[in-house]
BAMI-521813 format. One line per field, with one value per atom (N, C-alpha, C, O, CB): atom name; residue in three letters; x, y, z; residue number from 0. Coordinates in steps of 0.02 Angstrom, whole numbers. Last residue first. Glycine has a CB too. Layout:
! residues N
atome = CA | ...
residu = ALA | ...
x = X | ...
y = Y | ...
z = Z | ...
num = NUM | ...
! end
This chain:
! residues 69
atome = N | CA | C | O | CB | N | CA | C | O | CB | N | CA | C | O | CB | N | CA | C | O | CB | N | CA | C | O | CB | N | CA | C | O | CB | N | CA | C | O | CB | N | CA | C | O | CB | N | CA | C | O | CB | N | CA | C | O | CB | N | CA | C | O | CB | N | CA | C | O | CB | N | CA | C | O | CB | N | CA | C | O | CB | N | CA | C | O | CB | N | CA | C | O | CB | N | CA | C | O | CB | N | CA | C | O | CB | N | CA | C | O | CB | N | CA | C | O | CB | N | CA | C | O | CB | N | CA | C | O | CB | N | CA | C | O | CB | N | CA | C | O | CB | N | CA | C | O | CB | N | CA | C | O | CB | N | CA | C | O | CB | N | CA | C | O | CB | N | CA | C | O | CB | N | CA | C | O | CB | N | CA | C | O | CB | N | CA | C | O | CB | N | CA | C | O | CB | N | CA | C | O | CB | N | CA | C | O | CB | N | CA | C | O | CB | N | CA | C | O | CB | N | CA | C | O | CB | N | CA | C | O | CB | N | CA | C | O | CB | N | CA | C | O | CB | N | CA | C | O | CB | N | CA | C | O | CB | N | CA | C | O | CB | N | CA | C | O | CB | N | CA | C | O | CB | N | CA | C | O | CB | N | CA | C | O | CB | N | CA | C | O | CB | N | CA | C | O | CB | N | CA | C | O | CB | N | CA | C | O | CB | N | CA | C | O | CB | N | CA | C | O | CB | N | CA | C | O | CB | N | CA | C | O | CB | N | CA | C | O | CB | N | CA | C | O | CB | N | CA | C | O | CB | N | CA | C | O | CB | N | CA | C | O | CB | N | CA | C | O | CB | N | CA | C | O | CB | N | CA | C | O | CB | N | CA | C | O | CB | N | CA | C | O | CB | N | CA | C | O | CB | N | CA | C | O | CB | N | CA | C | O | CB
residu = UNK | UNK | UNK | UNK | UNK | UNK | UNK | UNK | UNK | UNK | UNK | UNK | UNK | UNK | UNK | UNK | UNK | UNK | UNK | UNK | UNK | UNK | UNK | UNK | UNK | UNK | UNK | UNK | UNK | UNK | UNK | UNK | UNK | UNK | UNK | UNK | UNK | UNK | UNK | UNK | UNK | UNK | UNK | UNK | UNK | UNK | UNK | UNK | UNK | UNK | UNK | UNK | UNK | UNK | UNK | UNK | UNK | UNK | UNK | UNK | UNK | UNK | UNK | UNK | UNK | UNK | UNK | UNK | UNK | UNK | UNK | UNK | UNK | UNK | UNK | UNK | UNK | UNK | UNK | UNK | UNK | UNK | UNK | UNK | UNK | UNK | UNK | UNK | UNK | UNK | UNK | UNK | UNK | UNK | UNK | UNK | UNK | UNK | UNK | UNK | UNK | UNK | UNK | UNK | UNK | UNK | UNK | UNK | UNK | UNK | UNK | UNK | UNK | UNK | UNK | UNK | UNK | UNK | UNK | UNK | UNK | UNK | UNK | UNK | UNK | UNK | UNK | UNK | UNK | UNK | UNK | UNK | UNK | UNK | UNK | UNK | UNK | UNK | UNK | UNK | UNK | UNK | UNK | UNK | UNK | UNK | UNK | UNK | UNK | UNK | UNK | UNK | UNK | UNK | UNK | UNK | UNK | UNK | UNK | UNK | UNK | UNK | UNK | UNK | UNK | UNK | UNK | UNK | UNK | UNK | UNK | UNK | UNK | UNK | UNK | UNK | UNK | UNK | UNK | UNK | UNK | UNK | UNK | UNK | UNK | UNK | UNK | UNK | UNK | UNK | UNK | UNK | UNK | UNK | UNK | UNK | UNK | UNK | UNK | UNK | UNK | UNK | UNK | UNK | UNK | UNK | UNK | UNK | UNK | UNK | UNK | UNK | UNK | UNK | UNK | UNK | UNK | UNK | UNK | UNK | UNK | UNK | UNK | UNK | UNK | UNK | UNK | UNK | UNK | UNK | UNK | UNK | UNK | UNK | UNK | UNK | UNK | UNK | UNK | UNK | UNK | UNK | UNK | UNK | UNK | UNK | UNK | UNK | UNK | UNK | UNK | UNK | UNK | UNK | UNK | UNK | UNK | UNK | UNK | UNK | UNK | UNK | UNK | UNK | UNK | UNK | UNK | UNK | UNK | UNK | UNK | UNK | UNK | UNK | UNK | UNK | UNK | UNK | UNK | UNK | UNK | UNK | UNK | UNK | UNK | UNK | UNK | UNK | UNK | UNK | UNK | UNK | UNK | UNK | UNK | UNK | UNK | UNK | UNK | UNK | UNK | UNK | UNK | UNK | UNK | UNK | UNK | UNK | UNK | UNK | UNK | UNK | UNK | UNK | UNK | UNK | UNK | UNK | UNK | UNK | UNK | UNK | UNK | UNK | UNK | UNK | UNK | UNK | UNK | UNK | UNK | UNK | UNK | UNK | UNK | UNK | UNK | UNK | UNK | UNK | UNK | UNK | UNK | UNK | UNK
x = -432 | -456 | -423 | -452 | -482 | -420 | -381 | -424 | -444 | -300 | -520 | -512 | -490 | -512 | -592 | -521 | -481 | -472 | -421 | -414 | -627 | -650 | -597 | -603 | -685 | -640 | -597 | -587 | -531 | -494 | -704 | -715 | -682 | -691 | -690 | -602 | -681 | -697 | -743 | -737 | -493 | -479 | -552 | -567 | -448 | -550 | -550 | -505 | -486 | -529 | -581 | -635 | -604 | -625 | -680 | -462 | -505 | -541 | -550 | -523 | -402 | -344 | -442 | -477 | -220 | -482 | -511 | -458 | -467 | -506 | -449 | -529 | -533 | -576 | -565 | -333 | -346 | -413 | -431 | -337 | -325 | -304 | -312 | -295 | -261 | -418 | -422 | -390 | -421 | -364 | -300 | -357 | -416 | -451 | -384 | -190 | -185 | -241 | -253 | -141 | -239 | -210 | -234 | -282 | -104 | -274 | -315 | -299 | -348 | -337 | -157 | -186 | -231 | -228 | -101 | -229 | -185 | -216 | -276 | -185 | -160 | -220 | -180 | -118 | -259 | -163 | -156 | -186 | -248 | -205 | -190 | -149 | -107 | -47 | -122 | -292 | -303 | -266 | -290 | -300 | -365 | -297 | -277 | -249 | -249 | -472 | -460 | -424 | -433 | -454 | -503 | -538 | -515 | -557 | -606 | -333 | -354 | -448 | -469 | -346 | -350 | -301 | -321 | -325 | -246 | -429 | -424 | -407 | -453 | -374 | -335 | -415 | -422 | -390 | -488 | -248 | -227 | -300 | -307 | -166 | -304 | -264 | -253 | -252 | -155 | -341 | -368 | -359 | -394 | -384 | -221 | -274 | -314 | -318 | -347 | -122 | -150 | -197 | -202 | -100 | -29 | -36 | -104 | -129 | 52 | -59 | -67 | -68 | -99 | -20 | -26 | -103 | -91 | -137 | -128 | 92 | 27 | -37 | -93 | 17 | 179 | 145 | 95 | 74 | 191 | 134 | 136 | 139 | 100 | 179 | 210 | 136 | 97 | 37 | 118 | 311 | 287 | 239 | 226 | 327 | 356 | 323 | 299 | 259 | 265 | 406 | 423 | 413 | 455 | 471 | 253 | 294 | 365 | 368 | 329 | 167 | 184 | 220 | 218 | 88 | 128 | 135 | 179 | 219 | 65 | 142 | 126 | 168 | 227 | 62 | 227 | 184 | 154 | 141 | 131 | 253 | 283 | 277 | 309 | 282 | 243 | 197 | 246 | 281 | 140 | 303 | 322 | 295 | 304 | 376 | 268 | 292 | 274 | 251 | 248 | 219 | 275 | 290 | 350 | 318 | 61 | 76 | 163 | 178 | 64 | 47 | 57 | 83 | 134 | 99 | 9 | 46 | 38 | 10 | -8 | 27 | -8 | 48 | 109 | 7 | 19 | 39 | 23 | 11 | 89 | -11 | -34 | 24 | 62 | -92 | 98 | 73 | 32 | 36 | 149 | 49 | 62 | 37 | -20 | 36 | 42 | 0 | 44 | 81 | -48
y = 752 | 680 | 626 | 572 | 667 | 897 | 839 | 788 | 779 | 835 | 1042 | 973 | 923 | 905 | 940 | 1165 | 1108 | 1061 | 1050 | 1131 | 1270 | 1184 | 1170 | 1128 | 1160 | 1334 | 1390 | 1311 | 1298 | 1456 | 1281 | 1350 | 1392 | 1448 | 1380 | 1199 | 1182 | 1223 | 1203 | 1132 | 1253 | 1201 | 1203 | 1207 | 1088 | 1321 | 1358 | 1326 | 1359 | 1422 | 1223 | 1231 | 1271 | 1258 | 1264 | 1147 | 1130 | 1142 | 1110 | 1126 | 1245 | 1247 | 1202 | 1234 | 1173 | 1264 | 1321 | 1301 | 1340 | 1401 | 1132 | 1166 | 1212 | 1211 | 1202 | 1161 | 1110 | 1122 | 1122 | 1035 | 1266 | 1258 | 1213 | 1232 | 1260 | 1187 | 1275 | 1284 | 1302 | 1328 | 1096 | 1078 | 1139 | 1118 | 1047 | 1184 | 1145 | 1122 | 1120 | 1094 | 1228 | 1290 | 1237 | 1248 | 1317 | 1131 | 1175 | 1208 | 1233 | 1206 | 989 | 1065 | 1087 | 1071 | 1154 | 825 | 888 | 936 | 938 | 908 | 645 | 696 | 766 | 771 | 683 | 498 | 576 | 608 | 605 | 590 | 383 | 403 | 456 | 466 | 356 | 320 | 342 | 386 | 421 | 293 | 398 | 377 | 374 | 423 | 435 | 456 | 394 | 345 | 284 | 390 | 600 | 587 | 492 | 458 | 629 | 648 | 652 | 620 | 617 | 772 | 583 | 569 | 587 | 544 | 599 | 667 | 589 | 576 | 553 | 559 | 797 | 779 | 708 | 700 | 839 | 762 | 754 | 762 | 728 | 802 | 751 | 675 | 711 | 670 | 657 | 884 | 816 | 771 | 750 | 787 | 962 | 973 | 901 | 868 | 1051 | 960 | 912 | 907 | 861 | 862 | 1080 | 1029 | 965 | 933 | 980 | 1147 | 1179 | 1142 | 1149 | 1220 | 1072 | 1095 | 1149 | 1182 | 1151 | 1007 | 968 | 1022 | 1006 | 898 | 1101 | 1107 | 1061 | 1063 | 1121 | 1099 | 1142 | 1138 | 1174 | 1166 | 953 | 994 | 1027 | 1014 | 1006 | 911 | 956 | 958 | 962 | 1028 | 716 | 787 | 840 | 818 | 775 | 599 | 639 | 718 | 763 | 613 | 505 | 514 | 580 | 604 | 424 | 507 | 595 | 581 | 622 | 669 | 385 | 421 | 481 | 503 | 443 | 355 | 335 | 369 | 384 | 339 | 459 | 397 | 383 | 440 | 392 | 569 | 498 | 442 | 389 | 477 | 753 | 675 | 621 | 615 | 663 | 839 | 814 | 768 | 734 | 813 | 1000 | 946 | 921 | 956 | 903 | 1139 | 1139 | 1080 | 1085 | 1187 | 1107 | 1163 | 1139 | 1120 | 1278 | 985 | 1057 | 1075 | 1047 | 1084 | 837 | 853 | 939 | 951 | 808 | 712 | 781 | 814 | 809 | 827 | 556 | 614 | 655 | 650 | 612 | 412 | 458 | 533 | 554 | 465 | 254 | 300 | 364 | 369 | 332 | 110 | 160 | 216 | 222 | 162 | -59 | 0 | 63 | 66 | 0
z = -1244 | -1244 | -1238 | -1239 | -1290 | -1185 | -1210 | -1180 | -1123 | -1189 | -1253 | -1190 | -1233 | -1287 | -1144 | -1303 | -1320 | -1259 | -1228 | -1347 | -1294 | -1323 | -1322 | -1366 | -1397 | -1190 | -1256 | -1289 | -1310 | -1230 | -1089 | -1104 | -1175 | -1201 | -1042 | -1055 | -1100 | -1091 | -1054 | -1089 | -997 | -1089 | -1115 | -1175 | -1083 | -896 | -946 | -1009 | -1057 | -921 | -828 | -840 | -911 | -967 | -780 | -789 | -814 | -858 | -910 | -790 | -712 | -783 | -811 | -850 | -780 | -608 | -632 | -698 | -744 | -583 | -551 | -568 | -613 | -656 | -511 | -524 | -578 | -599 | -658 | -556 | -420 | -481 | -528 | -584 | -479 | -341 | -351 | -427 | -477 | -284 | -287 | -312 | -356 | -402 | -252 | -261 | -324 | -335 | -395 | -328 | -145 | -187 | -257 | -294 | -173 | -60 | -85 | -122 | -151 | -55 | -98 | -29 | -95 | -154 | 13 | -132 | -158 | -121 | -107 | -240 | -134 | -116 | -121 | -117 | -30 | -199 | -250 | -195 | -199 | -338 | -150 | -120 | -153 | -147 | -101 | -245 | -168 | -128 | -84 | -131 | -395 | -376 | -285 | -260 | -417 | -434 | -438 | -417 | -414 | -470 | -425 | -395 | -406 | -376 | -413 | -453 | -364 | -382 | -324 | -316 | -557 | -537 | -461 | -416 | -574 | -631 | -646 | -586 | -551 | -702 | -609 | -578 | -609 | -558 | -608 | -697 | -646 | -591 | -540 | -640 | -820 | -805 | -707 | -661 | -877 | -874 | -828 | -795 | -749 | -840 | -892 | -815 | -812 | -761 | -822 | -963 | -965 | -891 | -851 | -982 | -974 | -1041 | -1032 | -1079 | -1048 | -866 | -953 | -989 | -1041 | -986 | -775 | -771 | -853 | -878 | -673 | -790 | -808 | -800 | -820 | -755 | -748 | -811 | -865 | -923 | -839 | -634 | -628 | -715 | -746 | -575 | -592 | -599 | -611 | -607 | -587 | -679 | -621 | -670 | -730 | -586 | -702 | -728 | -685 | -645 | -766 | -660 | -644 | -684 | -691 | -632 | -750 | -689 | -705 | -762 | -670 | -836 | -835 | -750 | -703 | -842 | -844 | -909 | -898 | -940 | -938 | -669 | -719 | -769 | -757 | -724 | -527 | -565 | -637 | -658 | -534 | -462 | -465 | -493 | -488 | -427 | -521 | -522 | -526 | -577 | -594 | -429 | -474 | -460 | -409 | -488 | -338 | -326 | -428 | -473 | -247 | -345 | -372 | -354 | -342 | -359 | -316 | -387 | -397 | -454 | -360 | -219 | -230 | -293 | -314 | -181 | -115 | -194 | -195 | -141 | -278 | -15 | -5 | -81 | -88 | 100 | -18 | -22 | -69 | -130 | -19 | 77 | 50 | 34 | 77 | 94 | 22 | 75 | 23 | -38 | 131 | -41 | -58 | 3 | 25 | -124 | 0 | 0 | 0 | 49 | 61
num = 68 | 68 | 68 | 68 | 68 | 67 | 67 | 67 | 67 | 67 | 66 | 66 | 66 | 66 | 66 | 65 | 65 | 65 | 65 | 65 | 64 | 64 | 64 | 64 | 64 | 63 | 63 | 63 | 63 | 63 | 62 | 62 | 62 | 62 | 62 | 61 | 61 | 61 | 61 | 61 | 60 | 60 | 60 | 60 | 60 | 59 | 59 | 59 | 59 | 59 | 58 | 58 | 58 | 58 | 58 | 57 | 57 | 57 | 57 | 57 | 56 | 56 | 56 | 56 | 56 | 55 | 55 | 55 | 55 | 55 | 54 | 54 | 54 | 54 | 54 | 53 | 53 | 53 | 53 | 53 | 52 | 52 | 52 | 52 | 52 | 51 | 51 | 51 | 51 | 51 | 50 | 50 | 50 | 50 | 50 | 49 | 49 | 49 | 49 | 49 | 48 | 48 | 48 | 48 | 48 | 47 | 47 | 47 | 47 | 47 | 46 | 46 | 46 | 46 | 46 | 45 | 45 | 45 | 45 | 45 | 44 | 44 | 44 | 44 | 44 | 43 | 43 | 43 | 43 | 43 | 42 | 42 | 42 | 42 | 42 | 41 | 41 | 41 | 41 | 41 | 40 | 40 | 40 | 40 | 40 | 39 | 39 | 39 | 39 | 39 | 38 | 38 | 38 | 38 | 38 | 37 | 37 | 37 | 37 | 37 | 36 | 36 | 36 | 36 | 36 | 35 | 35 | 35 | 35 | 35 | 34 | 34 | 34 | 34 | 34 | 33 | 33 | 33 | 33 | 33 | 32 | 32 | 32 | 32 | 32 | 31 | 31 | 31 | 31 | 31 | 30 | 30 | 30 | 30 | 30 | 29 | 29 | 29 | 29 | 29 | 28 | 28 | 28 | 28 | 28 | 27 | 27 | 27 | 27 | 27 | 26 | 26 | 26 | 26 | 26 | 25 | 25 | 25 | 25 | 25 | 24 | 24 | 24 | 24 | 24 | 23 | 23 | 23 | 23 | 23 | 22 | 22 | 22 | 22 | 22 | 21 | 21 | 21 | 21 | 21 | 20 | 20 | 20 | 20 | 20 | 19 | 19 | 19 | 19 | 19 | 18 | 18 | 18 | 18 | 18 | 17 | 17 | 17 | 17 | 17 | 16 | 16 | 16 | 16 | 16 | 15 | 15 | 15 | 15 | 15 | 14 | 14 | 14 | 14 | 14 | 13 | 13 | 13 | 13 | 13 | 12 | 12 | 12 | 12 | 12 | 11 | 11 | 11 | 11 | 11 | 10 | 10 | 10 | 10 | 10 | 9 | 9 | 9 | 9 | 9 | 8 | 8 | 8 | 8 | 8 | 7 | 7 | 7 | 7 | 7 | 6 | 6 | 6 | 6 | 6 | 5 | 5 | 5 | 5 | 5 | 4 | 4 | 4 | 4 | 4 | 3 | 3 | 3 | 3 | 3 | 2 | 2 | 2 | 2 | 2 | 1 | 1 | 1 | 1 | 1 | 0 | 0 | 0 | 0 | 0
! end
């Protein structure tokens, strides 16, 4: 079992496709995968700043249509 950790705007995804990728430019290249990711992944949990932020990199790919598929 994988411990939990707490992720932020300047940490670096450990895992999968976009392991050692900041975060910080997953939310320009690829806001979903990382909401995927905190609602799928048990031991993805993220402070408030980054969750704030993925919401709002989200909304505005489907707001200007290029949501990566």
């Amino acid at each position: 079992m994988k411990r939990i950790f707490l992720y932020d705007i300047e940490s670096s995804i450990d895992f999968g496709k976009y392991r050692n990728r900041l975060i910080k430019k997953m939310l320009e290249e690829n806001p979903e995968y990382l909401l995927w990711a905190y609602n799928n992944i048990s031991y993805f949990d993220c402070t408030e700043r980054l969750k704030r932020a993925i919401t709002e990199a989200v909304l505005m790919r489907e707001n200007r249509g290029d949501k990566k598929d």
